[in-house]
N, CA, C and O atoms as CSV, one atom per row, in Angstrom:
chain,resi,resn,atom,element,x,y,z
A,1,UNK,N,N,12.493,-1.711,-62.508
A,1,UNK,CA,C,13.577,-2.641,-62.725
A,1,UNK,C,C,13.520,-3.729,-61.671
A,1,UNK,O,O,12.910,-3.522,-60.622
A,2,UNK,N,N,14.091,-4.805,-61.891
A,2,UNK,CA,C,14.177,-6.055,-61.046
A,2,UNK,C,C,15.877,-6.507,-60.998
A,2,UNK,O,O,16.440,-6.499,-62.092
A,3,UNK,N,N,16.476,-6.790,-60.118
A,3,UNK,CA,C,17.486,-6.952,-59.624
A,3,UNK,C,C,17.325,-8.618,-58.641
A,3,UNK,O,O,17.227,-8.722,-57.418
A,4,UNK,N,N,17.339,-9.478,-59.429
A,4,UNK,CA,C,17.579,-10.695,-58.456
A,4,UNK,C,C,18.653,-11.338,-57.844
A,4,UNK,O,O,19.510,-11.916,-58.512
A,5,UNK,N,N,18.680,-11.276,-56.393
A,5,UNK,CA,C,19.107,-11.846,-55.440
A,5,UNK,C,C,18.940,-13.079,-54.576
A,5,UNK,O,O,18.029,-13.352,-53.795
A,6,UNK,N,N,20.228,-13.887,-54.956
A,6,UNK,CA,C,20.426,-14.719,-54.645
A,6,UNK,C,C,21.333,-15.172,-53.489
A,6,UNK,O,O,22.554,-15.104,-53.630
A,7,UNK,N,N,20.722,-15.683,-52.222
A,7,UNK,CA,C,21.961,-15.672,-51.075
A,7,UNK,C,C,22.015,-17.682,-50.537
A,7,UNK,O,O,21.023,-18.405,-50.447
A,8,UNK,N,N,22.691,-17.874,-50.418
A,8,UNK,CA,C,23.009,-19.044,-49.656
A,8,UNK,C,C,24.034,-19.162,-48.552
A,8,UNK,O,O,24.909,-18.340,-48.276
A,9,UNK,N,N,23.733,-20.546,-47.848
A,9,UNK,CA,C,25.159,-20.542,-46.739
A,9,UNK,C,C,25.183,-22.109,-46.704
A,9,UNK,O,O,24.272,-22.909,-46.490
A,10,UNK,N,N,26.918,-22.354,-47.067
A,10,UNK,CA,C,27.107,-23.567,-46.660
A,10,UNK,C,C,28.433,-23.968,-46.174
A,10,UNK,O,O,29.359,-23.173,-46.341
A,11,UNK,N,N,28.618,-24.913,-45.688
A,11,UNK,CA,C,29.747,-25.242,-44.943
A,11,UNK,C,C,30.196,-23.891,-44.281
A,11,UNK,O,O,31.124,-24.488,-43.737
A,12,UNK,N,N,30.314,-22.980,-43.971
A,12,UNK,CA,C,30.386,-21.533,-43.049
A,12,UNK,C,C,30.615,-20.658,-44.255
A,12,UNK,O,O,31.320,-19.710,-43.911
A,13,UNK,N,N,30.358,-20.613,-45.288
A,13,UNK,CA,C,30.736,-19.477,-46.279
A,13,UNK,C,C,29.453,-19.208,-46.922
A,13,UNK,O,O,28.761,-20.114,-47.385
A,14,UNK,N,N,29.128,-17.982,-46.956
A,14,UNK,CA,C,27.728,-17.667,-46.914
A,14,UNK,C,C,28.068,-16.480,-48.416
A,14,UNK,O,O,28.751,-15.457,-48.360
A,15,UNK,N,N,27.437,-16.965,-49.500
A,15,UNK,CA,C,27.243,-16.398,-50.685
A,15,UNK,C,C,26.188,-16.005,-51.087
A,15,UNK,O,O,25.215,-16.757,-51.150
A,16,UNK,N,N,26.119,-14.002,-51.656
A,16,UNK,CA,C,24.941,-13.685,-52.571
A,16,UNK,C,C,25.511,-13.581,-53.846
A,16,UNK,O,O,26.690,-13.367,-54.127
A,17,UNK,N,N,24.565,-13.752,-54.578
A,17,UNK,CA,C,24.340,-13.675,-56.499
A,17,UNK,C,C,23.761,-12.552,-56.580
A,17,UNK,O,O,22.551,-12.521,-56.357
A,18,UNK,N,N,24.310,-11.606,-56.843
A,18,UNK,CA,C,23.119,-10.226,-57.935
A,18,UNK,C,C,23.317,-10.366,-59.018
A,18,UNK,O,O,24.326,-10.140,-59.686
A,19,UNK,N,N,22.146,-10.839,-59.332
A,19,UNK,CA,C,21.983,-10.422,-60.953
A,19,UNK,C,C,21.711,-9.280,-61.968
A,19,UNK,O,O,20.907,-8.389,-61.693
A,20,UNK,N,N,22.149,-9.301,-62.730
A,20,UNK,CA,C,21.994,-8.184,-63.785
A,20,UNK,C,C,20.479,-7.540,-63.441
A,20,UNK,O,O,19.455,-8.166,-63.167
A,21,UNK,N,N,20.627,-6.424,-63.519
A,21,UNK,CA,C,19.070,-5.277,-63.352
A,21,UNK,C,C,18.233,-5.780,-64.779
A,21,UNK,O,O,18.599,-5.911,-65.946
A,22,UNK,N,N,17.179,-5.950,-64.211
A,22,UNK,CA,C,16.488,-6.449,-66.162
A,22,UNK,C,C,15.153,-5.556,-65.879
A,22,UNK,O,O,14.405,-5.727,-64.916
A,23,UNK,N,N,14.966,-4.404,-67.071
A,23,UNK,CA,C,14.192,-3.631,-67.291
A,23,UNK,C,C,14.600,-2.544,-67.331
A,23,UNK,O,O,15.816,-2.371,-67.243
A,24,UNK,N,N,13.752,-1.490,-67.471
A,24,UNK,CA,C,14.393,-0.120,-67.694
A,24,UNK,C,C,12.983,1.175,-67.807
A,24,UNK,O,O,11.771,1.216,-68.014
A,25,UNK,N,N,14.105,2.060,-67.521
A,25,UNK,CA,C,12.931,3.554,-67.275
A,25,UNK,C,C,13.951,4.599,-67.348
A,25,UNK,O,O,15.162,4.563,-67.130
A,26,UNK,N,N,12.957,5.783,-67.804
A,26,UNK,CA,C,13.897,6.964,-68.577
A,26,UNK,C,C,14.699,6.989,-67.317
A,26,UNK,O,O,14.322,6.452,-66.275
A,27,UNK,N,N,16.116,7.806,-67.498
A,27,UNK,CA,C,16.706,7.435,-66.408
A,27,UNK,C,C,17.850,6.991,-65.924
A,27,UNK,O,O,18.804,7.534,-65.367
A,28,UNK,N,N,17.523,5.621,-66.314
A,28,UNK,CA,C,18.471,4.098,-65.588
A,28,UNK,C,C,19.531,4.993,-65.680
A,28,UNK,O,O,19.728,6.035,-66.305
A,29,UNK,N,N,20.355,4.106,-64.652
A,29,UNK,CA,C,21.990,4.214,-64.707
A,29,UNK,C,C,22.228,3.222,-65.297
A,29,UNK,O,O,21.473,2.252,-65.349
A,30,UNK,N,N,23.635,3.340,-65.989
A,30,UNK,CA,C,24.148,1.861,-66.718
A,30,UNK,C,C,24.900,1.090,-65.690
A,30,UNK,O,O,25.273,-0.043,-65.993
A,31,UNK,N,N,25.122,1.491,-64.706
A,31,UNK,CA,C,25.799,0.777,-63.658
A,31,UNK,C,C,25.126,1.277,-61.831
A,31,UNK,O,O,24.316,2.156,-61.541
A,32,UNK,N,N,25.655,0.583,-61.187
A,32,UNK,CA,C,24.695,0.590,-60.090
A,32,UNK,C,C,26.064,-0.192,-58.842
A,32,UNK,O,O,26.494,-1.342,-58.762
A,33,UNK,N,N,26.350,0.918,-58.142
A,33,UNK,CA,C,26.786,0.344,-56.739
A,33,UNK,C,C,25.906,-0.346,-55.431
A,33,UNK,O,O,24.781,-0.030,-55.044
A,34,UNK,N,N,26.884,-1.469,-54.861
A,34,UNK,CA,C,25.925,-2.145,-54.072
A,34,UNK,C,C,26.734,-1.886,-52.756
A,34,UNK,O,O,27.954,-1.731,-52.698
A,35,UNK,N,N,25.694,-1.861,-51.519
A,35,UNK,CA,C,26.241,-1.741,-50.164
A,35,UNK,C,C,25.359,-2.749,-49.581
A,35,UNK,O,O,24.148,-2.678,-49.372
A,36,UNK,N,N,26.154,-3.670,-49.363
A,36,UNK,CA,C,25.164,-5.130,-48.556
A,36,UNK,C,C,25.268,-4.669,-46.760
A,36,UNK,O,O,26.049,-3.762,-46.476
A,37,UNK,N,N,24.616,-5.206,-45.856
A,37,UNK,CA,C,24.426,-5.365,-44.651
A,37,UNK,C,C,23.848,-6.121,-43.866
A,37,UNK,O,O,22.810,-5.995,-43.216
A,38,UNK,N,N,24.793,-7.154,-43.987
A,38,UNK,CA,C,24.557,-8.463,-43.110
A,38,UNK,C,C,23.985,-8.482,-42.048
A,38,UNK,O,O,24.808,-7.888,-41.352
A,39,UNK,N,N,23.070,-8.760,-41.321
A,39,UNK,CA,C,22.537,-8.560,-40.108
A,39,UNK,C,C,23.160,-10.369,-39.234
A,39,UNK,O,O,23.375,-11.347,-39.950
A,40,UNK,N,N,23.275,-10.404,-38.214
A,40,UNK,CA,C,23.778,-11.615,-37.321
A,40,UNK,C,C,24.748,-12.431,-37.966
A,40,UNK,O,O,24.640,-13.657,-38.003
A,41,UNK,N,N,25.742,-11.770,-38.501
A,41,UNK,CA,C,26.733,-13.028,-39.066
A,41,UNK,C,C,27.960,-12.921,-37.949
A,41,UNK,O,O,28.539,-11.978,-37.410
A,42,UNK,N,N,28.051,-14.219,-37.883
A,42,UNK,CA,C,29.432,-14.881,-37.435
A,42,UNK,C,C,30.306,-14.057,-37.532
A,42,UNK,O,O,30.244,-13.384,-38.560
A,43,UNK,N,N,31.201,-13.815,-36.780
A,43,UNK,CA,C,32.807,-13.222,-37.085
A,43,UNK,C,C,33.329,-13.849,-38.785
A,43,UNK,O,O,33.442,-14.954,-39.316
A,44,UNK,N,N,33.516,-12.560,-39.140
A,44,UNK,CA,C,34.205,-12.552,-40.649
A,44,UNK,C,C,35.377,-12.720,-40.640
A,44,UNK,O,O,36.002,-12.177,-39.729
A,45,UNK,N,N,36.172,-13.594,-41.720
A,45,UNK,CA,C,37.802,-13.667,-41.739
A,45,UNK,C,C,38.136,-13.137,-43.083
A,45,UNK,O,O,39.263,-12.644,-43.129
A,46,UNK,N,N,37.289,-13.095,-44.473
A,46,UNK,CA,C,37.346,-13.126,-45.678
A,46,UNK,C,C,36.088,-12.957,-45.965
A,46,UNK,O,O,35.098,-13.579,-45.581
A,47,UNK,N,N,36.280,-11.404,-47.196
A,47,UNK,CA,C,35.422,-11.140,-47.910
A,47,UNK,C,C,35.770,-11.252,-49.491
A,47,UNK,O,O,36.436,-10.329,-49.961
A,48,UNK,N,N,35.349,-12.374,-50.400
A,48,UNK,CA,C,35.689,-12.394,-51.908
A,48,UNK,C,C,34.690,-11.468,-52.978
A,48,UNK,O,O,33.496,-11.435,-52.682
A,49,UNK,N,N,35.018,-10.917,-53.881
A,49,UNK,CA,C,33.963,-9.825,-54.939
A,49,UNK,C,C,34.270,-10.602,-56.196
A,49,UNK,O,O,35.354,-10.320,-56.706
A,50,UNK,N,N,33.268,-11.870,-57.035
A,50,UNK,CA,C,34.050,-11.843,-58.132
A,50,UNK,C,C,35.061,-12.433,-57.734
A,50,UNK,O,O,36.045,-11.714,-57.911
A,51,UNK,N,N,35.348,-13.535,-57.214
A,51,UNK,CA,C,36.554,-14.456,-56.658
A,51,UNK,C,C,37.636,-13.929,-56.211
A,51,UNK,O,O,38.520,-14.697,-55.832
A,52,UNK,N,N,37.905,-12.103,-56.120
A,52,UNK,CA,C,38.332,-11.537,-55.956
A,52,UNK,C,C,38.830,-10.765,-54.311
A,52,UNK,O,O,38.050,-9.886,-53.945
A,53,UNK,N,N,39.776,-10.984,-53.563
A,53,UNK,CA,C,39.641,-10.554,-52.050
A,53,UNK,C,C,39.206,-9.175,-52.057
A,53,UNK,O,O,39.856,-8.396,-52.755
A,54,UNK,N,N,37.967,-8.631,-51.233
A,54,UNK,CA,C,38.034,-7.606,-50.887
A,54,UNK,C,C,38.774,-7.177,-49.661
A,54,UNK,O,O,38.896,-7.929,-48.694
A,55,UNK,N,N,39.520,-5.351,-49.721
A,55,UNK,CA,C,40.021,-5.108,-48.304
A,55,UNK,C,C,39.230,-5.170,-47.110
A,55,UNK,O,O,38.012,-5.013,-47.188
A,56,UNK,N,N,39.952,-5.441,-45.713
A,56,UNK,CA,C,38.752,-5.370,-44.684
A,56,UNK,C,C,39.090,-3.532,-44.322
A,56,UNK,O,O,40.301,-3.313,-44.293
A,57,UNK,N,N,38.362,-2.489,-44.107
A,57,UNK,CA,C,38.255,-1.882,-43.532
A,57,UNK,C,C,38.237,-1.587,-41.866
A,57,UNK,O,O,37.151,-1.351,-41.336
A,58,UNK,N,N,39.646,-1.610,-40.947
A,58,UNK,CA,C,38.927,-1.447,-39.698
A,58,UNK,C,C,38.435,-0.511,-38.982
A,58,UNK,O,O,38.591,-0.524,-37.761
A,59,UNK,N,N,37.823,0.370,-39.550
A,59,UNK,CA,C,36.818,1.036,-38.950
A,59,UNK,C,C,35.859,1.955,-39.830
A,59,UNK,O,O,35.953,2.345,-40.993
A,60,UNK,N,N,34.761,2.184,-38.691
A,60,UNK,CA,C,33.472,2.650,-39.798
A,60,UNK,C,C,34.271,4.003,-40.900
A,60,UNK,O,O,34.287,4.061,-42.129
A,61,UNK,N,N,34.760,4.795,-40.052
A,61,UNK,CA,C,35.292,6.019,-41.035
A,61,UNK,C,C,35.759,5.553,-41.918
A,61,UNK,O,O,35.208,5.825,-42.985
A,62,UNK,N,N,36.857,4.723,-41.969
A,62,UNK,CA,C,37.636,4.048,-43.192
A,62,UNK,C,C,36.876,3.675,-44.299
A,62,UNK,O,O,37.264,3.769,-45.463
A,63,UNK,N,N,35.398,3.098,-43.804
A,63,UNK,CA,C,34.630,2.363,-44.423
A,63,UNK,C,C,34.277,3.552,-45.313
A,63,UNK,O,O,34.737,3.700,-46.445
A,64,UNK,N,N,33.282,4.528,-44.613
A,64,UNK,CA,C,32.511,5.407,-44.994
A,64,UNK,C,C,33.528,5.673,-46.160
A,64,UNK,O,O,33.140,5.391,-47.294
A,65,UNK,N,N,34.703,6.153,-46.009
A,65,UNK,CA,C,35.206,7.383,-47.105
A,65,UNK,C,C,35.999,6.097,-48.807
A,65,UNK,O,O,36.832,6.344,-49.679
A,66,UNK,N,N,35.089,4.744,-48.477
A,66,UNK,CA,C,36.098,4.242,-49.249
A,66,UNK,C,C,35.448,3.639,-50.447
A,66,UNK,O,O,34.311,3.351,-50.073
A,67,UNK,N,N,35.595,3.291,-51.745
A,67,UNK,CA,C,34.642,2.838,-52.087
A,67,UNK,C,C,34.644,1.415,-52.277
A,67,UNK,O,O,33.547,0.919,-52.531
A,68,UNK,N,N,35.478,0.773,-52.221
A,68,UNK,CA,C,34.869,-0.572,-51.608
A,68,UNK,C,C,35.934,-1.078,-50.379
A,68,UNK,O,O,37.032,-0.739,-49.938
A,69,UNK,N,N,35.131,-1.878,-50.172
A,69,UNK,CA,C,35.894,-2.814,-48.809
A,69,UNK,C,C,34.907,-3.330,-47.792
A,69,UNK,O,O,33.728,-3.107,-48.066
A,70,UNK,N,N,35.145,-3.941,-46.734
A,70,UNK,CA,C,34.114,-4.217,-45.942
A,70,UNK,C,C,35.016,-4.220,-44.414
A,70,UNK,O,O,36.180,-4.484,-44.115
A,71,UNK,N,N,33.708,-3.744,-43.601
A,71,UNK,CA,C,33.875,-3.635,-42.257
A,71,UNK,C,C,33.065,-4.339,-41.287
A,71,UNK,O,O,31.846,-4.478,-41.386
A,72,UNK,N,N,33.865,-4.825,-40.245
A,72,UNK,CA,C,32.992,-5.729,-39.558
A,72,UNK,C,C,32.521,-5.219,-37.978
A,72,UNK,O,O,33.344,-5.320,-37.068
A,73,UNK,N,N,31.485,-4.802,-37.778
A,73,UNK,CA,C,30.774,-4.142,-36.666
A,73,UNK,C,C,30.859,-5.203,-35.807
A,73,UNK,O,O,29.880,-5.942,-35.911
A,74,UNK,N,N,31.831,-5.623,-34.830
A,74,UNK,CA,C,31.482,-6.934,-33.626
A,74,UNK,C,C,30.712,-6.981,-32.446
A,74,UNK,O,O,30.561,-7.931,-31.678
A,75,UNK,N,N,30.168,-5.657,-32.385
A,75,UNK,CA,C,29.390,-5.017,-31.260
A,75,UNK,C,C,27.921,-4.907,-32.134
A,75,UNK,O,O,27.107,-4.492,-31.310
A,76,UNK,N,N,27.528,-5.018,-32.885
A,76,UNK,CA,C,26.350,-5.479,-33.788
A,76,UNK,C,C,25.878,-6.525,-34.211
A,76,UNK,O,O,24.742,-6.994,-34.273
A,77,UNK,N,N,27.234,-6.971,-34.608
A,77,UNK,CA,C,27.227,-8.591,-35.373
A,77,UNK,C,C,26.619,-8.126,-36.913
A,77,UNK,O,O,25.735,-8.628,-37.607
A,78,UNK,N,N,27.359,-7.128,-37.089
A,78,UNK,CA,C,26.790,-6.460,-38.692
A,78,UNK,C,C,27.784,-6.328,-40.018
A,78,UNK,O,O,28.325,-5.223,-40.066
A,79,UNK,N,N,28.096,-7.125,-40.978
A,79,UNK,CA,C,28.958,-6.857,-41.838
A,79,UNK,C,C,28.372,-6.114,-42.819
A,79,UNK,O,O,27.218,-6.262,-43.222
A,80,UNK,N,N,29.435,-5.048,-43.332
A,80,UNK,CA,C,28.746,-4.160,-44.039
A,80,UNK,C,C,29.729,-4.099,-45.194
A,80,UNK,O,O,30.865,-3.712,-44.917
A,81,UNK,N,N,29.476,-4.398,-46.342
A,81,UNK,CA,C,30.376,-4.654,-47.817
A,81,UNK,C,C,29.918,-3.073,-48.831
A,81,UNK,O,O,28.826,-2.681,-49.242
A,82,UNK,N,N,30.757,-2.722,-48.901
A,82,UNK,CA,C,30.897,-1.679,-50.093
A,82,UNK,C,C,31.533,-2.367,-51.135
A,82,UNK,O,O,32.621,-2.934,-51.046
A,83,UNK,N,N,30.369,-2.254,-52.750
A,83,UNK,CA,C,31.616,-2.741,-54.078
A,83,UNK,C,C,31.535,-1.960,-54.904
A,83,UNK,O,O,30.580,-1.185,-54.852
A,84,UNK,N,N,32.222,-1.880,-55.682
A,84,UNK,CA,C,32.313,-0.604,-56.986
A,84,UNK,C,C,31.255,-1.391,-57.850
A,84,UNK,O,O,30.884,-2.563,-57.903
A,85,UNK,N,N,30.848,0.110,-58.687
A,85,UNK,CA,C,30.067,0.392,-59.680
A,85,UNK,C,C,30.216,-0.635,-60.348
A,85,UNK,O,O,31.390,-0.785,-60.689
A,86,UNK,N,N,29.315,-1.670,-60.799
A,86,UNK,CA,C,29.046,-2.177,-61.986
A,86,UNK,C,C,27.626,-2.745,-63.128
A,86,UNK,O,O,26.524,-2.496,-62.639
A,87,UNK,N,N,27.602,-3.174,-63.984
A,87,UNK,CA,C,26.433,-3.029,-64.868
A,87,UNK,C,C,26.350,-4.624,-65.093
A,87,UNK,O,O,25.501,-5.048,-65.877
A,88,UNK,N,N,27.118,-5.420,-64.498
A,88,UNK,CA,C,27.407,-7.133,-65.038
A,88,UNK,C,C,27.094,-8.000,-63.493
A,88,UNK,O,O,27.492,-7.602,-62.398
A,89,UNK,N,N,26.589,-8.788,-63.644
A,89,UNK,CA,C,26.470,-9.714,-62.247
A,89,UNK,C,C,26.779,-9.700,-61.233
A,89,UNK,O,O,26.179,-8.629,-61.133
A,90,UNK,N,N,27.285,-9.893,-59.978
A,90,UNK,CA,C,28.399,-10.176,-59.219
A,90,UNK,C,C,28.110,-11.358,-57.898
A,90,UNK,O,O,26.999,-11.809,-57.619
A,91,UNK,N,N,28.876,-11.563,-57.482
A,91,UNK,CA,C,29.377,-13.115,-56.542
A,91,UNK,C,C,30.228,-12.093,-55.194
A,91,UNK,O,O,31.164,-11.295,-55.232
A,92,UNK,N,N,29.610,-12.458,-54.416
A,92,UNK,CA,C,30.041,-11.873,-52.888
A,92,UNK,C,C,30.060,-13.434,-51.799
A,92,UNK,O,O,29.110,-14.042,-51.306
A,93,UNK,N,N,31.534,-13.700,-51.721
A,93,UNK,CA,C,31.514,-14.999,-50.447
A,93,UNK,C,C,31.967,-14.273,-49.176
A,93,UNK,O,O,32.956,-13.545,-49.262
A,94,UNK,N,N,31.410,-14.391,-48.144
A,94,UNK,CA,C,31.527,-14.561,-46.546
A,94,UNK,C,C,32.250,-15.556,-46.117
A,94,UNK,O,O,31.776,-16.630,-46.488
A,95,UNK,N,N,33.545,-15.689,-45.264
A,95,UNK,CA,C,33.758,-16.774,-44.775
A,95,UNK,C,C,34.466,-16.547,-43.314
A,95,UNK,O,O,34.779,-17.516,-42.622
């Protein structure tokens, strides 16, 4: 399967595109959770899913046990986004 990813950054809001999974093998799931991990980003104020606010999580446990939200590691400089299961596109903004 192929899963294309698309990331940009402009004016300080830094957006990926996943696209729909295209292909298939005995198997597939019809849906597919994503866990992104930003490496060197800026202090986060807002995470959108789907134009949608995600919660911030403040801390890793919170994170771990949740299924979506995002937490921001400031001693890493690592944002780490949990989103629910889905089988359709999705739009993730940083700002």
């Amino acid at each position: 399967m192929l899963t294309p990813i698309q990331i940009t950054e402009s004016a300080g809001v830094l957006t990926c595109i996943v696209g729909e999974a295209r292909g298939s093998f005995a198997g597939r799931p019809s849906e597919r959770a994503y866990l992104l991990n930003i490496h060197r980003q800026p202090e986060v104020h807002a995470v959108s899913y789907n134009g949608a606010p995600v919660p911030a999580l403040g801390a890793r446990q919170a994170f771990e046990a949740a299924s979506s939200g995002w937490w921001w590691n400031n001693g890493k400089k690592i944002l780490a986004i949990k989103l629910p299961r889905t089988a359709k596109s999705l739009s993730v903004q940083v700002s």
